[in-house]
PDB file with one MODEL, atoms N, CA, C and O in Angstrom:
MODEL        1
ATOM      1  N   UNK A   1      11.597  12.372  23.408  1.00  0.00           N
ATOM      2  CA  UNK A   1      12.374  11.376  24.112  1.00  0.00           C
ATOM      3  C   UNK A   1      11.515  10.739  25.202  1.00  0.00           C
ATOM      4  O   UNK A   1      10.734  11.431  25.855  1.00  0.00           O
ATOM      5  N   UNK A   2      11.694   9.001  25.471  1.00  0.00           N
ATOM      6  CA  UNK A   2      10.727   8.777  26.669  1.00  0.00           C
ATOM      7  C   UNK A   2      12.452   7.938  26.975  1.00  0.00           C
ATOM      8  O   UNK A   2      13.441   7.791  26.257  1.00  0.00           O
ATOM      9  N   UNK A   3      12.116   7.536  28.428  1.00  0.00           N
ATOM     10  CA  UNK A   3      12.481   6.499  29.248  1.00  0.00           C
ATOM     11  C   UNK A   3      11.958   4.836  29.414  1.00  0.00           C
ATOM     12  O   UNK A   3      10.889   4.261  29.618  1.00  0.00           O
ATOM     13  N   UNK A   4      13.320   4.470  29.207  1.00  0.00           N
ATOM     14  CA  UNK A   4      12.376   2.858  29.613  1.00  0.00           C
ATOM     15  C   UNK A   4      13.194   2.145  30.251  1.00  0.00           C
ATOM     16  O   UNK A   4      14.288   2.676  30.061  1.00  0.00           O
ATOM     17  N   UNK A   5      13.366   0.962  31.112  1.00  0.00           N
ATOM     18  CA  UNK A   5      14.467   0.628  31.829  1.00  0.00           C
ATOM     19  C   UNK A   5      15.865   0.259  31.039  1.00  0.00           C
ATOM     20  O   UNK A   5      16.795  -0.090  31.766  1.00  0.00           O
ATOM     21  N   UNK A   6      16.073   0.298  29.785  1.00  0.00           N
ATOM     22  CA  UNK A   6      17.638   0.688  29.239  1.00  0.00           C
ATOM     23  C   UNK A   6      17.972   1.745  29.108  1.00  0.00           C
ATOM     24  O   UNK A   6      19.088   1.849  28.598  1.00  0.00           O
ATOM     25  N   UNK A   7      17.539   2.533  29.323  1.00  0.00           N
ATOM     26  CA  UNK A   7      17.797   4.443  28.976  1.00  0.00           C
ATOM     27  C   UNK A   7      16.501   5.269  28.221  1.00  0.00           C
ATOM     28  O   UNK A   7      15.275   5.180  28.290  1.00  0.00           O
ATOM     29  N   UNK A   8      17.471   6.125  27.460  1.00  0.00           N
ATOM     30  CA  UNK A   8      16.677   7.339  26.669  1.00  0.00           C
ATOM     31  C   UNK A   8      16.256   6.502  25.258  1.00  0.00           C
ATOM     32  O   UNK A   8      17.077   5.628  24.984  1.00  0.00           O
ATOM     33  N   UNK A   9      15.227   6.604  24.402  1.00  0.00           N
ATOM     34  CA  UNK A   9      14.943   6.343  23.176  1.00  0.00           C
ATOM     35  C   UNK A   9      14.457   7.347  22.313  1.00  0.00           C
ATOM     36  O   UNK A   9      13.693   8.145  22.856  1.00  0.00           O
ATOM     37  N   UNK A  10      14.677   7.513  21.187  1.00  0.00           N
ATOM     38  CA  UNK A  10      13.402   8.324  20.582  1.00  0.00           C
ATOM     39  C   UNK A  10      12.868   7.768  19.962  1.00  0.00           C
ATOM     40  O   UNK A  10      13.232   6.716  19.436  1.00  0.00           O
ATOM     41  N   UNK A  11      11.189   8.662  19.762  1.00  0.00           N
ATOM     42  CA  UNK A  11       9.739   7.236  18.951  1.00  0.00           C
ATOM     43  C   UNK A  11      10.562   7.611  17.515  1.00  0.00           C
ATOM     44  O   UNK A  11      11.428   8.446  17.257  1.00  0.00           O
ATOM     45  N   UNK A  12       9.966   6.733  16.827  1.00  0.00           N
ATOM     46  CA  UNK A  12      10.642   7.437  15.671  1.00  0.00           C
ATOM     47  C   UNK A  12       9.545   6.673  14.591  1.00  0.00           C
ATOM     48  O   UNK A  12       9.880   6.357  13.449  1.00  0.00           O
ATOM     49  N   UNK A  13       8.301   6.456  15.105  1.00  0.00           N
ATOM     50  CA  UNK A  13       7.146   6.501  13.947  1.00  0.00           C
ATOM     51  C   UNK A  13       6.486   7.800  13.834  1.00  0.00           C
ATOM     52  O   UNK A  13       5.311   7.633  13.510  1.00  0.00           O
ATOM     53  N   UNK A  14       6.894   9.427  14.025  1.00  0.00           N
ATOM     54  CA  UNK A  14       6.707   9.881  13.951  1.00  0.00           C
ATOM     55  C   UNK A  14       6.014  10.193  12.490  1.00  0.00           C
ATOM     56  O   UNK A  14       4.935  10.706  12.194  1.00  0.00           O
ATOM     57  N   UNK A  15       7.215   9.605  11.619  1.00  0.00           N
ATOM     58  CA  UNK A  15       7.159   9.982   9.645  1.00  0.00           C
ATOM     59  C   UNK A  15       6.903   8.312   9.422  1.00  0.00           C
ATOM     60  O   UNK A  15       7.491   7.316   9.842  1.00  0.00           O
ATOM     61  N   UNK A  16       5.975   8.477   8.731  1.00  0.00           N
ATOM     62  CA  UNK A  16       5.977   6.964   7.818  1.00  0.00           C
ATOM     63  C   UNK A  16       6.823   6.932   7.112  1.00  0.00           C
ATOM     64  O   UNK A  16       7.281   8.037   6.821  1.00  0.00           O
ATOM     65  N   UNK A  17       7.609   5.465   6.341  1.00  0.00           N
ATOM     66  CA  UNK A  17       8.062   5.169   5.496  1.00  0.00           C
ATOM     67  C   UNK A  17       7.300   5.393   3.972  1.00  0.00           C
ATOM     68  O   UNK A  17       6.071   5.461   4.003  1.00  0.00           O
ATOM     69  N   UNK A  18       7.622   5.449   3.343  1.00  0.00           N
ATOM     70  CA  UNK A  18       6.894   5.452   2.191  1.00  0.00           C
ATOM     71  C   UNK A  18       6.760   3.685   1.521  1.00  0.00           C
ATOM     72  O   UNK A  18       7.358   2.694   1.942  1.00  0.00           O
ATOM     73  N   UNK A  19       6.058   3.747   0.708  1.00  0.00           N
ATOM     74  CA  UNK A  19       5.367   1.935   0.937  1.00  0.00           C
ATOM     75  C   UNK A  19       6.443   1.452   0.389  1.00  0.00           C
ATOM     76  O   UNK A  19       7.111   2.088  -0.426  1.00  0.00           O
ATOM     77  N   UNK A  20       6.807  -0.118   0.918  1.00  0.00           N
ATOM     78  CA  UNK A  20       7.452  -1.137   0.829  1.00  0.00           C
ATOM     79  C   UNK A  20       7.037  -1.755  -0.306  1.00  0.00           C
ATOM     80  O   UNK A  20       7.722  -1.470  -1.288  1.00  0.00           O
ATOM     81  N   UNK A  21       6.194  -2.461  -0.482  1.00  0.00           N
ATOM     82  CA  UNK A  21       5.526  -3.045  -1.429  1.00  0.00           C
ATOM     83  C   UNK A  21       4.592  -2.589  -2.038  1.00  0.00           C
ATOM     84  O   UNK A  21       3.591  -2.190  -1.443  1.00  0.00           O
ATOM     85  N   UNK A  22       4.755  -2.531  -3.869  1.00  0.00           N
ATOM     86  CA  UNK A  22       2.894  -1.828  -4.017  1.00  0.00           C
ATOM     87  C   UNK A  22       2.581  -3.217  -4.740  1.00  0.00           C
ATOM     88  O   UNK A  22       3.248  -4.055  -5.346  1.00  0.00           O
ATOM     89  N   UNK A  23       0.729  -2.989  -4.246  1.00  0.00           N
ATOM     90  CA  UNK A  23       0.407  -4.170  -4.751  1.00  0.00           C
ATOM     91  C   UNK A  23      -1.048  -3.895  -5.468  1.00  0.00           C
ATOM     92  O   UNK A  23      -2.140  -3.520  -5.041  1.00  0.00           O
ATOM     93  N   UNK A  24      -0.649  -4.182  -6.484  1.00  0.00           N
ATOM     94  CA  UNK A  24      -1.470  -4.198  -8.063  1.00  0.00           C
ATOM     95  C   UNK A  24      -2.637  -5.307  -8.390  1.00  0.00           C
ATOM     96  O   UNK A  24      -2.375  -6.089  -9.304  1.00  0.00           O
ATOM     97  N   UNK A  25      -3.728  -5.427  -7.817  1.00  0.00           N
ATOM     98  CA  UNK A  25      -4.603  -6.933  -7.907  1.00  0.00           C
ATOM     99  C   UNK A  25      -5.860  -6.478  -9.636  1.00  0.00           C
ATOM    100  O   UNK A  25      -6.625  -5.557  -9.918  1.00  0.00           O
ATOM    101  N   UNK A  26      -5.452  -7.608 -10.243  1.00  0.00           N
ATOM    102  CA  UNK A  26      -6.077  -7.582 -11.503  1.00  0.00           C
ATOM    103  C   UNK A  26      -7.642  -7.616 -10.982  1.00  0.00           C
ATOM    104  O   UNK A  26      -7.836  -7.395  -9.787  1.00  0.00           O
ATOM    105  N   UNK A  27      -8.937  -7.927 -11.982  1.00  0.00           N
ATOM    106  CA  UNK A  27     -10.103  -7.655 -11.748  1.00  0.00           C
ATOM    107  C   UNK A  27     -10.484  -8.962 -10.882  1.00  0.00           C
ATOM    108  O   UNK A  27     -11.261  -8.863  -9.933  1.00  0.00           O
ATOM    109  N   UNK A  28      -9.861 -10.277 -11.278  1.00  0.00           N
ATOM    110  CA  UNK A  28      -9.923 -11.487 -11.022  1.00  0.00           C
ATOM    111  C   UNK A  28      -9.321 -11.681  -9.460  1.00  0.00           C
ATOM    112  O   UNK A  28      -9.880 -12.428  -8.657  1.00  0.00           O
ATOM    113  N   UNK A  29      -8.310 -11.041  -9.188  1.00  0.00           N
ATOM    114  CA  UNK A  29      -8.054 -11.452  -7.692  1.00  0.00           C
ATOM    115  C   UNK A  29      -8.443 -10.446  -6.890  1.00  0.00           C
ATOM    116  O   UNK A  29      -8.000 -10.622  -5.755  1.00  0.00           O
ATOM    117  N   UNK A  30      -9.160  -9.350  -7.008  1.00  0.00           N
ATOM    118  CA  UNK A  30      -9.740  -8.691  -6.209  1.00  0.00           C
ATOM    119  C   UNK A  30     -11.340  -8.938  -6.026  1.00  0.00           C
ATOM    120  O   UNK A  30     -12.102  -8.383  -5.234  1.00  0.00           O
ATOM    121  N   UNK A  31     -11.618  -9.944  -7.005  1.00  0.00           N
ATOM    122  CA  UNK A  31     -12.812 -10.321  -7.098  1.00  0.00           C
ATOM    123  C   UNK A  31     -13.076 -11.898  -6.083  1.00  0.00           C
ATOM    124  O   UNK A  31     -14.122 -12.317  -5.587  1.00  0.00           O
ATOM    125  N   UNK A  32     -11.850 -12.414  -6.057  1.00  0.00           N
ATOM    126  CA  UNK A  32     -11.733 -13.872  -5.339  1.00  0.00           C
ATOM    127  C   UNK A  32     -11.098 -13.384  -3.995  1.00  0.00           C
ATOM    128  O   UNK A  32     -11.280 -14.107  -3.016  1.00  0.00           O
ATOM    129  N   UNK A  33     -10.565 -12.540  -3.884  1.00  0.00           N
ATOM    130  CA  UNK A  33      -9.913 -12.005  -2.297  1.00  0.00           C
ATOM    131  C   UNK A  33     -11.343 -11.394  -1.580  1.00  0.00           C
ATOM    132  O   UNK A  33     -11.720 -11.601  -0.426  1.00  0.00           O
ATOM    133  N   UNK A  34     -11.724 -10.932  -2.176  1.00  0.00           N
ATOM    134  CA  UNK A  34     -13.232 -10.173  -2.338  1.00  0.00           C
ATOM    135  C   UNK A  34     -13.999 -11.747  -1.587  1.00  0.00           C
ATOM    136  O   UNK A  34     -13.924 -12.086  -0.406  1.00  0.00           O
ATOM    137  N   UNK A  35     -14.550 -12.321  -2.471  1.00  0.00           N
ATOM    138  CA  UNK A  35     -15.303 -13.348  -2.076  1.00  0.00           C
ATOM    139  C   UNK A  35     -14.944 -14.206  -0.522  1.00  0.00           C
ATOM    140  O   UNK A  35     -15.635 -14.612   0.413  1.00  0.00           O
ATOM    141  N   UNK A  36     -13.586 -14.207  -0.829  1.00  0.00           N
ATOM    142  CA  UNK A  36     -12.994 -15.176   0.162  1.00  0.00           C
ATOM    143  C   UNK A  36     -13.470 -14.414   1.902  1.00  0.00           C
ATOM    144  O   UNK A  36     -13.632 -14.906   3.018  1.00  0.00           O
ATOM    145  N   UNK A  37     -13.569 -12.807   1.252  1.00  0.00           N
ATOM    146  CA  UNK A  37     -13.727 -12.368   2.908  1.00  0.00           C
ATOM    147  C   UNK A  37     -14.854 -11.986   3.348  1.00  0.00           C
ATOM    148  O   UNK A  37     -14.964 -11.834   4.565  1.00  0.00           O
ATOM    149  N   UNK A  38     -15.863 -11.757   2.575  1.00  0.00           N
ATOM    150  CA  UNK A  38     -16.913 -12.470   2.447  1.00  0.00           C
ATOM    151  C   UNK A  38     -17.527 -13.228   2.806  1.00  0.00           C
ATOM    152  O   UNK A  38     -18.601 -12.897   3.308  1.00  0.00           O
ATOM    153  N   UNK A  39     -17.104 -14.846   2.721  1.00  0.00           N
ATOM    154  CA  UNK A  39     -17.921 -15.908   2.910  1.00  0.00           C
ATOM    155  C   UNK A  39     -17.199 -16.291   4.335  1.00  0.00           C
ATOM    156  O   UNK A  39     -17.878 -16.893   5.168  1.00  0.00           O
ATOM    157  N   UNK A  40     -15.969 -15.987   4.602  1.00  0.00           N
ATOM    158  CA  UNK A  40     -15.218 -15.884   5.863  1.00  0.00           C
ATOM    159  C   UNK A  40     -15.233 -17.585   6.598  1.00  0.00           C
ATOM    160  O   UNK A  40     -15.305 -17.857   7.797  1.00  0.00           O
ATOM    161  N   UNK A  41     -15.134 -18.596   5.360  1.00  0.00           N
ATOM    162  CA  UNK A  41     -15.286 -20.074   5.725  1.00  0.00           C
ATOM    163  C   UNK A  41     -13.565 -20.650   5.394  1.00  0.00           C
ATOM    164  O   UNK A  41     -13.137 -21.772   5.122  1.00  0.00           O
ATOM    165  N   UNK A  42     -12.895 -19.354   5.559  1.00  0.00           N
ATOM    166  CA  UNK A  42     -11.347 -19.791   5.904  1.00  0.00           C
ATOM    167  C   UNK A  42     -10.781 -19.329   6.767  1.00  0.00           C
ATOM    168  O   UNK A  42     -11.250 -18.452   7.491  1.00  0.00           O
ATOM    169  N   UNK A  43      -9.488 -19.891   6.890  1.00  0.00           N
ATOM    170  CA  UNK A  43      -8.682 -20.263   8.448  1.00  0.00           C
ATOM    171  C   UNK A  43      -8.592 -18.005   8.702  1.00  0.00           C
ATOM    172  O   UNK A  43      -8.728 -17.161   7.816  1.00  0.00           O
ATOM    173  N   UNK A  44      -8.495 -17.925   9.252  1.00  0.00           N
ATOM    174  CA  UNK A  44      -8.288 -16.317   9.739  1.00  0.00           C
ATOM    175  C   UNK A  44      -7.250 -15.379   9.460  1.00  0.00           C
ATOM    176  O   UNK A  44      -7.414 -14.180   9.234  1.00  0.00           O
ATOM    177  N   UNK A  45      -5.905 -16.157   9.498  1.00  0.00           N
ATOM    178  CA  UNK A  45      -4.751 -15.389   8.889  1.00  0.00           C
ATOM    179  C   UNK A  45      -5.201 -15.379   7.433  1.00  0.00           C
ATOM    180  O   UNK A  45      -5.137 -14.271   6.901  1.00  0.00           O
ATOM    181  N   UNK A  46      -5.629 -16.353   6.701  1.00  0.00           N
ATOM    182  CA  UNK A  46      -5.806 -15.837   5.528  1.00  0.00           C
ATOM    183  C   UNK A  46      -7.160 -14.837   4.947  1.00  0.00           C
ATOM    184  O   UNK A  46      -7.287 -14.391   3.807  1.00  0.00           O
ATOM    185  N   UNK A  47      -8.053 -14.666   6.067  1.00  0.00           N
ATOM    186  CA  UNK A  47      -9.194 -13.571   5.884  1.00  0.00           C
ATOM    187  C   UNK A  47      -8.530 -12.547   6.009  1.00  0.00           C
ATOM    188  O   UNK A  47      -8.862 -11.540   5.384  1.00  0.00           O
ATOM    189  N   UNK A  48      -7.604 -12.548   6.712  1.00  0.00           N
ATOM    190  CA  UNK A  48      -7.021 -11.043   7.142  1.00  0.00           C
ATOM    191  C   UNK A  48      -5.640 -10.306   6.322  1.00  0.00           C
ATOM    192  O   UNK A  48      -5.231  -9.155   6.168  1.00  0.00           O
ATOM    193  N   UNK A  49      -5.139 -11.876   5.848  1.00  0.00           N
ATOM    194  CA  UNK A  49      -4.143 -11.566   4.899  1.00  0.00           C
ATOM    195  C   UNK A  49      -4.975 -10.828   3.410  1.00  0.00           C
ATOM    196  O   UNK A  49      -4.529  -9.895   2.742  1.00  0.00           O
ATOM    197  N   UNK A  50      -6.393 -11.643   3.160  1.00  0.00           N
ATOM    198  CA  UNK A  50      -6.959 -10.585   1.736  1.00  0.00           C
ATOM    199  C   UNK A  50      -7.231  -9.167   2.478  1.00  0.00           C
ATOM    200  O   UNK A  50      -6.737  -8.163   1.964  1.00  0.00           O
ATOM    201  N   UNK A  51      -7.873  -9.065   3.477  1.00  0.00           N
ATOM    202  CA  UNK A  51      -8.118  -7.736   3.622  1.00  0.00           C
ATOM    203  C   UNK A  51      -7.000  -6.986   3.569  1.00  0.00           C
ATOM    204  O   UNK A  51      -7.181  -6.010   2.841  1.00  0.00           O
ATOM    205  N   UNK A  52      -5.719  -7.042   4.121  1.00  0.00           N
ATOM    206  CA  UNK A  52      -4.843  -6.530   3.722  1.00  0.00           C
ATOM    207  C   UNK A  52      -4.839  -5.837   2.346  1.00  0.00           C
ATOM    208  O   UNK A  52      -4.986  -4.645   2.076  1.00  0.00           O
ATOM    209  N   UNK A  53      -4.596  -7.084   1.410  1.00  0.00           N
ATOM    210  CA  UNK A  53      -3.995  -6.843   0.065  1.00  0.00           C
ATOM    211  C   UNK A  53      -5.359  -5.862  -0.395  1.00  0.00           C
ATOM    212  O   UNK A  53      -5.009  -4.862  -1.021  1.00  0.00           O
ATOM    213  N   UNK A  54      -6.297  -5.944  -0.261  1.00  0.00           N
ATOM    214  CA  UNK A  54      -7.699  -5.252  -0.700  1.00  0.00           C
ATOM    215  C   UNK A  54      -7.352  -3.981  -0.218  1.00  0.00           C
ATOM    216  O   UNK A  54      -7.196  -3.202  -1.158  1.00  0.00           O
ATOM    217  N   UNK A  55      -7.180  -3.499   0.812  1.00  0.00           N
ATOM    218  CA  UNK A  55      -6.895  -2.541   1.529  1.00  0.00           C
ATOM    219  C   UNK A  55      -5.423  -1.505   0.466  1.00  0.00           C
ATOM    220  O   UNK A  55      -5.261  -0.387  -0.023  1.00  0.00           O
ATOM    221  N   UNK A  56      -4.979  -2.288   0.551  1.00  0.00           N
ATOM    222  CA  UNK A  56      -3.535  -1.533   0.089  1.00  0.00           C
ATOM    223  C   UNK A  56      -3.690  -1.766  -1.500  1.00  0.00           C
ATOM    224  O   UNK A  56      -2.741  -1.374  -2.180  1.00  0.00           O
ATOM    225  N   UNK A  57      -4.669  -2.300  -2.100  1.00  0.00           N
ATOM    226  CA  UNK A  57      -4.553  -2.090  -3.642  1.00  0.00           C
ATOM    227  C   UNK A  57      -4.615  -0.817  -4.412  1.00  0.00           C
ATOM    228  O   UNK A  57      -5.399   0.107  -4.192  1.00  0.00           O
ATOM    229  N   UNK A  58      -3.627  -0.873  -5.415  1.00  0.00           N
ATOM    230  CA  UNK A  58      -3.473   0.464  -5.745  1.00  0.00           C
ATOM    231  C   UNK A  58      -4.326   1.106  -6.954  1.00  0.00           C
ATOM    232  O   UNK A  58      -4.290   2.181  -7.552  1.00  0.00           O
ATOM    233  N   UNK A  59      -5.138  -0.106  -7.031  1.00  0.00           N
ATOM    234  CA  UNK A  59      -6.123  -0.257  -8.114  1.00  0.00           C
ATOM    235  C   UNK A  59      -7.520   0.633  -7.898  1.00  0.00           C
ATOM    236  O   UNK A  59      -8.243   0.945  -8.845  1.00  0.00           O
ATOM    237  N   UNK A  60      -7.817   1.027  -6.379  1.00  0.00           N
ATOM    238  CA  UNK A  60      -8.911   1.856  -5.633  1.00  0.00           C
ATOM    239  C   UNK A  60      -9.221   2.806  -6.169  1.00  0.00           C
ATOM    240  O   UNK A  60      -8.639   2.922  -7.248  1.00  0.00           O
ATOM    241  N   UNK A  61      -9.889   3.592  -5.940  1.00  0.00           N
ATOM    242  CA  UNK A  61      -9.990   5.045  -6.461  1.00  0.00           C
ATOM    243  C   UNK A  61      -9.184   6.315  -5.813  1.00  0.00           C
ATOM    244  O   UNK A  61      -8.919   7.430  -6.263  1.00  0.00           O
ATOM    245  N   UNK A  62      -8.902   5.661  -4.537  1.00  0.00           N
ATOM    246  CA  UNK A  62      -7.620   6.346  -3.810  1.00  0.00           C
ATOM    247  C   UNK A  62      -6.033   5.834  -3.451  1.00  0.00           C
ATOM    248  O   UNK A  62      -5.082   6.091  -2.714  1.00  0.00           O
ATOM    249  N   UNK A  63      -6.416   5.038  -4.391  1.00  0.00           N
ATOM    250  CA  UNK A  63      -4.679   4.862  -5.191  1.00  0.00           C
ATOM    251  C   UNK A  63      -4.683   3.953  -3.660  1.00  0.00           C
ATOM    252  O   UNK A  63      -3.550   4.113  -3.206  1.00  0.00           O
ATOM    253  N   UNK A  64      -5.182   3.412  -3.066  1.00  0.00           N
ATOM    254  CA  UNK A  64      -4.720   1.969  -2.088  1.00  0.00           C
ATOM    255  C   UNK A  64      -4.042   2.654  -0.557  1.00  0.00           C
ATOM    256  O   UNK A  64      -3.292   3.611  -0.366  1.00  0.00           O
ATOM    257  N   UNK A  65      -4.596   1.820   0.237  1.00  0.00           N
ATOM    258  CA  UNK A  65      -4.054   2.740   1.739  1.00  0.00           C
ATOM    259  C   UNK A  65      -2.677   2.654   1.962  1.00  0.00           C
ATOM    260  O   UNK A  65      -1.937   2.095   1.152  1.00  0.00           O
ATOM    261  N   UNK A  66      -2.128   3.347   3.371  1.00  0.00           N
ATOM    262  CA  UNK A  66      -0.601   3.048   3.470  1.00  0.00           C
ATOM    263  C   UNK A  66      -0.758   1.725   4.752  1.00  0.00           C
ATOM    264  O   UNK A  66      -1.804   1.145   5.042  1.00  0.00           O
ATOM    265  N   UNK A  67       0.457   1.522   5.293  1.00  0.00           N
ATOM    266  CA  UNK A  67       0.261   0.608   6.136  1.00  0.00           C
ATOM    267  C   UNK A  67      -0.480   1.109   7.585  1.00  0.00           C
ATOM    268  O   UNK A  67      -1.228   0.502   8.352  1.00  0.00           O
ATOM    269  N   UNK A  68       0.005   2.334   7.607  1.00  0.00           N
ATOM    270  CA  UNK A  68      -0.623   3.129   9.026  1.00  0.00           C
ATOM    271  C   UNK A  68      -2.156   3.062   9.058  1.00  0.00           C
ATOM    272  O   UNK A  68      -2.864   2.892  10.051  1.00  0.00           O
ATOM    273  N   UNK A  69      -2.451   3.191   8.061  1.00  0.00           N
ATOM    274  CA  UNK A  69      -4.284   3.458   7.463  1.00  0.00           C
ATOM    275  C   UNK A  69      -4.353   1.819   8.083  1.00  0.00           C
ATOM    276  O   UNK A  69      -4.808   1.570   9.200  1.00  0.00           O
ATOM    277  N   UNK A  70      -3.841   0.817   7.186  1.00  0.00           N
ATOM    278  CA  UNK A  70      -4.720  -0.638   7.341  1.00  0.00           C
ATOM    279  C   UNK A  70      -4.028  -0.875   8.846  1.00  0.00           C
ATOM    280  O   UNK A  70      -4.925  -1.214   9.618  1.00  0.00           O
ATOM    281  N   UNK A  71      -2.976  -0.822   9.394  1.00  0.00           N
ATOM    282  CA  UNK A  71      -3.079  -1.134  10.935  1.00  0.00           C
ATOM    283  C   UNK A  71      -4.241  -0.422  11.471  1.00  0.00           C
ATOM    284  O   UNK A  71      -5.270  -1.086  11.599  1.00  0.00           O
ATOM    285  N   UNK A  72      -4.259   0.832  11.811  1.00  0.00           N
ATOM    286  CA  UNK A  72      -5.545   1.114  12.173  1.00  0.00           C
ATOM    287  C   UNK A  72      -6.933   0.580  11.819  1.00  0.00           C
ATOM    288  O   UNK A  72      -7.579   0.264  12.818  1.00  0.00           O
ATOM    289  N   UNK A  73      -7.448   0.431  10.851  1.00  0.00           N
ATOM    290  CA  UNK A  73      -8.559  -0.140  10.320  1.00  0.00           C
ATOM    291  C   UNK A  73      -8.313  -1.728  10.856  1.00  0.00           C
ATOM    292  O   UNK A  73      -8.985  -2.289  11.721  1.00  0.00           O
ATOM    293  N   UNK A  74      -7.606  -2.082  10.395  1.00  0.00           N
ATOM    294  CA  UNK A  74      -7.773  -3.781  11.301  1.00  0.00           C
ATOM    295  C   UNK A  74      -7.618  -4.313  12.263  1.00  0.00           C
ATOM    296  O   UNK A  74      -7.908  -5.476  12.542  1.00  0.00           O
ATOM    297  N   UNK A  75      -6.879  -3.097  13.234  1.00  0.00           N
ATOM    298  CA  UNK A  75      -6.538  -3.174  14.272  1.00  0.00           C
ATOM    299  C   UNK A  75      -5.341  -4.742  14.710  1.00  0.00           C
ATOM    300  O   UNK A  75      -5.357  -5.669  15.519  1.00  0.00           O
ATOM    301  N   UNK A  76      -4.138  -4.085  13.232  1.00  0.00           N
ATOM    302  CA  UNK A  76      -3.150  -4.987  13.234  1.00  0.00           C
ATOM    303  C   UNK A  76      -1.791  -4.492  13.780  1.00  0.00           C
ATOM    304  O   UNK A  76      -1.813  -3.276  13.971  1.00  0.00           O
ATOM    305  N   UNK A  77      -0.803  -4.989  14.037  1.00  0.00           N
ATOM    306  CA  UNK A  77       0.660  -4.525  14.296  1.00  0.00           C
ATOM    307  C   UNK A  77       0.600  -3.708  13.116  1.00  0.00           C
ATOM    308  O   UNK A  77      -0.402  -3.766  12.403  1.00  0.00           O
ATOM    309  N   UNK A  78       1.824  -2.746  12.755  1.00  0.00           N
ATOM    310  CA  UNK A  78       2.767  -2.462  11.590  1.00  0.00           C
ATOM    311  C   UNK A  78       3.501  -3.462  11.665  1.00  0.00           C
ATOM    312  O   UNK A  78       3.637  -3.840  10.501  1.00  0.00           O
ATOM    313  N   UNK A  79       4.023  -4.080  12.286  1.00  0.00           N
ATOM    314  CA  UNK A  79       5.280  -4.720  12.108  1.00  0.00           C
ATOM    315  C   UNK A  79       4.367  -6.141  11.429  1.00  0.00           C
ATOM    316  O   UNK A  79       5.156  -7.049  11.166  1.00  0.00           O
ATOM    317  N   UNK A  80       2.720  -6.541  11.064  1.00  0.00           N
ATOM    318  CA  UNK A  80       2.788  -7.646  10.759  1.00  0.00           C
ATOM    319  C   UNK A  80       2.215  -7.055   9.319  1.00  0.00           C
ATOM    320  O   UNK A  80       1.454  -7.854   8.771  1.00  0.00           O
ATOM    321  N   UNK A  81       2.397  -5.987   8.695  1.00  0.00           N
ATOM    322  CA  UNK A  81       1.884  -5.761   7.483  1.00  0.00           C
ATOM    323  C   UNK A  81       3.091  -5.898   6.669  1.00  0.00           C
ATOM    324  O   UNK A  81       3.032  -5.756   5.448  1.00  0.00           O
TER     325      UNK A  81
ENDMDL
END
């Protein structure tokens, strides 16, 4: 339990959710999401939107990260994955 000026709360990211979305990228869009971040000659939400999807593909050899893994690694919200 912490305090904050409305009262008592509890954290409650204690347990992850289990994933929301799984996302499956064929050889072709992991190969162009790939490139795109890479050459890094686009607008930024969308460099960061492939790393995402790269990140969480379930296509990896470790079956694709959770969201906790890629917030950390990109040093993004959860709430914007």
């Amino acid at each position: 339990m912490m305090n904050n000026r409305r009262g008592k709360f509890t954290q409650i990211f204690s347990i992850m959710p289990a994933k929301k979305y799984i996302v499956s990228l064929t050889e072709n869009e992991r190969a162009s999401w790939s490139e795109l971040t890479q050459k890094g000659k686009a607008a930024a939400r969308k460099i960061n939107h492939a790393r995402i999807l790269l990140k969480a593909d379930i296509g990896q050899e470790n079956g694709g990260w959770n969201a906790h893994q890629i917030s950390e690694a990109l040093d993004k919200r959860f709430s914007h994955l």
